[in-house]
C-alpha positions in Angstrom: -0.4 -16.6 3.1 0.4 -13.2 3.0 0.1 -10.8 6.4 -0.2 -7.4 6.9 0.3 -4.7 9.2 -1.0 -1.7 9.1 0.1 0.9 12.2 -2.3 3.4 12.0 -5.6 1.4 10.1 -8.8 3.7 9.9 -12.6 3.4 8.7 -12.9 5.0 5.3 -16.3 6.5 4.8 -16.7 7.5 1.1 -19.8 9.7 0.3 -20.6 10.4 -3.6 -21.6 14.2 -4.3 -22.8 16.1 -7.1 -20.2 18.8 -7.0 -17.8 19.9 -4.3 -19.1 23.3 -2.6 -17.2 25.1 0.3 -19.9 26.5 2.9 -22.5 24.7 1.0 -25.0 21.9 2.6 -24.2 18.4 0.7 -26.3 15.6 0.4 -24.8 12.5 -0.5 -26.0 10.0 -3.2 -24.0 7.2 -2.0 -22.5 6.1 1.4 -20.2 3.2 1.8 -17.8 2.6 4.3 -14.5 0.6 4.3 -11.9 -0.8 6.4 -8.9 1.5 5.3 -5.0 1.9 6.1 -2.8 0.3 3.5 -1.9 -2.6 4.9 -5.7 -3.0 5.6 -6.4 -2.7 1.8 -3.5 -5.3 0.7 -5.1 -8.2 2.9 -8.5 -7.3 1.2 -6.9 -7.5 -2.3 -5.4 -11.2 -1.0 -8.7 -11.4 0.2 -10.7 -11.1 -3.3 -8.1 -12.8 -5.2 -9.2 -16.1 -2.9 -6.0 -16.6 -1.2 -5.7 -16.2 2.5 -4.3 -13.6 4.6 -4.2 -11.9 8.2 -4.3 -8.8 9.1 -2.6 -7.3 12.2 -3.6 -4.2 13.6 -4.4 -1.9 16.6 -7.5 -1.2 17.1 -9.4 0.8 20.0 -13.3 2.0 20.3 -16.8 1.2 18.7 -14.6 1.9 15.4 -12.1 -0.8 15.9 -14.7 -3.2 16.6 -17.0 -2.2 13.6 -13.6 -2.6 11.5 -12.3 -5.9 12.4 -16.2 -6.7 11.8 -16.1 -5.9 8.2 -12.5 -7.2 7.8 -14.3 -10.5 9.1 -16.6 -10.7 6.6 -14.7 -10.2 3.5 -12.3 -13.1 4.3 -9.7 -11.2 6.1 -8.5 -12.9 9.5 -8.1 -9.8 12.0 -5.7 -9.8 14.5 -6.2 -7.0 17.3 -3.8 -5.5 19.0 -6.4 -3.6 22.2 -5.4 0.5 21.9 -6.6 3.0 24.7 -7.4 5.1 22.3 -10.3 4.6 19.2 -9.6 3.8 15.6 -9.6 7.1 13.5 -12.2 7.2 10.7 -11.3 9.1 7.2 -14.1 10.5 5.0 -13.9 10.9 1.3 -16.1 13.0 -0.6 -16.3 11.6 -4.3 -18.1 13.6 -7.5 -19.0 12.5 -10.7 -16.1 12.8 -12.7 -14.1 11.1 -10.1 -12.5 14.0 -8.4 -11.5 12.5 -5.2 -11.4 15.2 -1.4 -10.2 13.3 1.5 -9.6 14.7 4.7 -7.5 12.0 7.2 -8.2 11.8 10.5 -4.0 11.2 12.7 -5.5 8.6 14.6 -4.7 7.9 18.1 -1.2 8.3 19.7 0.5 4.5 20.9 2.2 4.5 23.5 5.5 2.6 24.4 3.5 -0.6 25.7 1.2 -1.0 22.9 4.0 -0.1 20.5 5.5 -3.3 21.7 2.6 -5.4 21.4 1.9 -4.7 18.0 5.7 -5.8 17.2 5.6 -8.7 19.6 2.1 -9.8 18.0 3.4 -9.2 14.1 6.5 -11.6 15.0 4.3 -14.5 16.3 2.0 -14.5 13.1 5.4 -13.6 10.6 6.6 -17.2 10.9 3.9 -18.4 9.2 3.3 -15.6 6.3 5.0 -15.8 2.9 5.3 -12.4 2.7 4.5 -9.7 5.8 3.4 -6.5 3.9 4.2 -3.5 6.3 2.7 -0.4 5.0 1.4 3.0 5.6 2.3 6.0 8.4 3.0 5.2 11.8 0.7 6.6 14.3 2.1 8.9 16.6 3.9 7.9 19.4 6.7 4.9 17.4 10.0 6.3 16.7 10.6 6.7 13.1 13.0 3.5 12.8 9.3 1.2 14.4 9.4 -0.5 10.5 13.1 -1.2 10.3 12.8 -2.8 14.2 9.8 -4.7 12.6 12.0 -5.8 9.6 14.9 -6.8 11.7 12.5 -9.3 13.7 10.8 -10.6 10.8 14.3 -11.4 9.1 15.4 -12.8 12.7 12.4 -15.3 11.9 13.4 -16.1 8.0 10.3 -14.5 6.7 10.3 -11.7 3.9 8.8 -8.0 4.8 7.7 -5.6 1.9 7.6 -1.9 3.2 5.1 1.0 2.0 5.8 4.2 3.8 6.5 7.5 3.3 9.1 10.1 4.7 11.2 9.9 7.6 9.8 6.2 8.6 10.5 5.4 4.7 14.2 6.3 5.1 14.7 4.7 8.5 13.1 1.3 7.2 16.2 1.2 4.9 18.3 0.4 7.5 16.3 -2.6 8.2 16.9 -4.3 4.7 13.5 -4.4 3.6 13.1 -6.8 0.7 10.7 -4.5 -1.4 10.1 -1.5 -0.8 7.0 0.4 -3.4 7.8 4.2 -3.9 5.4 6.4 -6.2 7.7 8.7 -8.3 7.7 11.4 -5.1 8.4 9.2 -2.4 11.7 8.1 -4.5 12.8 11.5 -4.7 12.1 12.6 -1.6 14.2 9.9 -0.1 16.9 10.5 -2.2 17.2 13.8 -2.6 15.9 15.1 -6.0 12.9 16.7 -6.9 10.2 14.8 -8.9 10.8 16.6 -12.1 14.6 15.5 -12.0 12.6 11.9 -12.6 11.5 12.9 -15.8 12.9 9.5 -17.6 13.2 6.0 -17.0 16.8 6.0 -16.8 16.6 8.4 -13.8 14.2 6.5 -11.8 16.2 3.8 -12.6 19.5 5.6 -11.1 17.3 6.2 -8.0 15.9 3.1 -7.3 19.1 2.0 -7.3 20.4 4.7 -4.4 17.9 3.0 -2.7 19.2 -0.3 -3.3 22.5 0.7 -2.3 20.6 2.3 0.7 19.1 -1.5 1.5 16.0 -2.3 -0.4 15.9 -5.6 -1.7 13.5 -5.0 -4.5 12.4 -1.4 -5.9 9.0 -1.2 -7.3 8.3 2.2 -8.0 5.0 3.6 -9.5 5.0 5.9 -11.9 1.3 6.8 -12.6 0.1 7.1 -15.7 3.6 5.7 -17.0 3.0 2.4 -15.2 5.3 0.7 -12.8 9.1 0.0 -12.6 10.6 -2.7 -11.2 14.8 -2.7 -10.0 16.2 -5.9 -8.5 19.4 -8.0 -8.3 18.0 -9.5 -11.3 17.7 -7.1 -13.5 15.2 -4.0 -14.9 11.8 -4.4 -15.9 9.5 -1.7 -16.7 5.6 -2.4 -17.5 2.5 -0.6 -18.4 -1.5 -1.7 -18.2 -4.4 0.1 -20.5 -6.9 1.8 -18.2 -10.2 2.6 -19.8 -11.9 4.8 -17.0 -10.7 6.1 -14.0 -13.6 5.8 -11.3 -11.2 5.8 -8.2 -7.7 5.4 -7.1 -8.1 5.1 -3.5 -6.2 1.7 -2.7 -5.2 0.9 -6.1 -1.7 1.2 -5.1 -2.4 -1.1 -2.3 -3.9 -4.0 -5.0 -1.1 -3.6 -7.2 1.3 -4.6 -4.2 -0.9 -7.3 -2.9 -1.4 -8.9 -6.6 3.2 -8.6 -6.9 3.3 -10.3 -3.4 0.8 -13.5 -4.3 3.2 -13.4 -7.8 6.2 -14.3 -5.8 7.4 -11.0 -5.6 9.9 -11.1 -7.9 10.9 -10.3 -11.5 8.8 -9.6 -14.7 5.4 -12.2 -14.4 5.1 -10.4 -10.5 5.4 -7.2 -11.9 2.9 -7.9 -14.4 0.7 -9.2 -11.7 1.0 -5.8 -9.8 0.3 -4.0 -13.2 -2.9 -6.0 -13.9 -3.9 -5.5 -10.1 -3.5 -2.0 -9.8 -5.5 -1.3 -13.7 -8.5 -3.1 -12.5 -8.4 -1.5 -9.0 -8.8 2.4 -10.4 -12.2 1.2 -12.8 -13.7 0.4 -9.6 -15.7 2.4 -7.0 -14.0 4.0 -3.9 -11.9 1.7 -2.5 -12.8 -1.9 -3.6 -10.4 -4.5 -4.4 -10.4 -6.3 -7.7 -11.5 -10.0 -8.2 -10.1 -12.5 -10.5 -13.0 -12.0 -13.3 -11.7 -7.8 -12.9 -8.1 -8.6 -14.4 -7.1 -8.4 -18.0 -3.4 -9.9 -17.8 -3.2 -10.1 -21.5 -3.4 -6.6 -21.5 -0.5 -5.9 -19.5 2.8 -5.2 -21.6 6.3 -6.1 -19.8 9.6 -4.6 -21.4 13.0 -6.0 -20.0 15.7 -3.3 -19.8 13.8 -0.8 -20.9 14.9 2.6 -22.9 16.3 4.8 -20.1 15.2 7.7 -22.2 11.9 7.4 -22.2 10.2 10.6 -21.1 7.4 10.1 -18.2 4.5 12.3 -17.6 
């Protein structure tokens, strides 16, 4: 079983457009709406894979309700943690070609209490996860080191925490030991200090990655777009690539591509070629929807072990 937690979870309304038009009037084609937040989208990926997982996060309003409503329905156990506040909603305005304009709402501010909760709730479900998948920005109100607390609890338990965040919280979740941690190509430099055109190979997303093992990540897996993904751990380097015909949207595919390494095991080549077949059939899908079992193409997935370090990206 693999739980998530997701801080700062949102409604994602995604409206299809014929063209993007400041000042203008739109009228929308489609309309769909989501439950969204990262951690939100790796429980639906479990979800449409057919393997069970829970979902813990706050939630506050007519939004929170409509959103543990839908997690509900597409075989994601909710667990609530009751916020003051509501649960923010995002809107994405899609056009043809696949151009993608989001604007994201912060979300409410938790305070100390319900700060608490949601670490005191996520420790009593841990115990029985395989994996707890942690991931996306804290809301305001939780200090920046709320996921390595979370991490030291889970560990305290004998359970295994994946982290997906960005920035400060990224870097203070280190201290924590995470035991994956999933950087795209800017997040890595960011948190150590380079710029993303000093990633320009392999070999020096390799280098970095391993900063950030030094730094205490378990497990690397790094994204690197177009280039595929990258995986550093104790065990070795593996590097691995998936054919994408069209892309219809991105939104979440990161998310599937972590969800589909955790239900691998989570470790070495066959999970990174789990998160490679995951994340390809997540972008030829509309908006946000998670791939299903029939969406994969595995055989199409290549895996290289120690791969050439000067190997340009981009």
């Amino acid at each position: 079983m693999i739980l998530t937690v997701t801080p700062n979870p949102s409604l994602d309304r995604t409206y299809g457009i014929p063209a993007l038009e400041r000042g203008a009037v739109l009228r929308a084609g489609t309309d769909r709406v989501d439950p969204g937040g990262k951690g939100v989208n790796v429980s639906r990926a479990v979800a449409a894979a057919g393997r069970p997982t829970t979902a813990v996060l706050p939630l506050g309003g007519a939004e929170g309700e409509l959103l543990s409503r839908l997690l509900d329905g597409l075989g994601v156990e909710p667990v609530e943690v009751p916020l003051a506040g509501s649960t923010r909603v995002n809107v994405s305005l899609v056009e043809p070609d696949g151009t993608l304009t989001k604007v994201n709402a912060a979300g409410p501010e938790l305070g100390p209490a319900e700060s608490e909760a949601l670490l005191a709730t996520v420790g009593r479900y841990a115990p029985r996860a395989d994996w707890t998948a942690c991931c996306g920005s804290l809301p305001r109100g939780p200090a920046d080191d709320w996921y390595a607390e979370l991490a030291n609890r889970i560990h305290h338990t004998g359970g295994r925490i994946a982290v997906d965040t960005s920035g400060p919280a990224f870097l203070a979740a280190l201290h924590g030991r995470p035991d994956v941690v999933k950087p795209n190509l800017d997040e890595l430099a960011e948190a150590t200090g380079r710029t993303a055109a000093d990633l320009a190979t392999l070999g020096a997303v390799v280098e970095a990655a391993r900063e950030l093992r030094v730094a205490g990540a378990g497990t690397v897996l790094a994204s690197l777009g177009a280039d595929g993904q990258l995986l550093v751990e104790e065990d070795g380097v593996h590097w691995g690539t998936a054919p994408v015909e069209t892309v219809r949207s991105d939104v979440g595919a990161g998310d599937a591509s972590l969800a589909g390494f955790l239900l691998a095991g989570g470790r070495g080549p066959d999970a990174l070629a789990a998160a490679l077949a995951h994340g390809a059939a997540a972008v030829q899908l509309p908006g946000s929807a998670m791939p299903r079992p029939a969406d994969l193409r595995p055989a199409a997935v290549t895996v290289t072990d120690d791969p050439p370090r000067n190997h340009p990206l981009g």
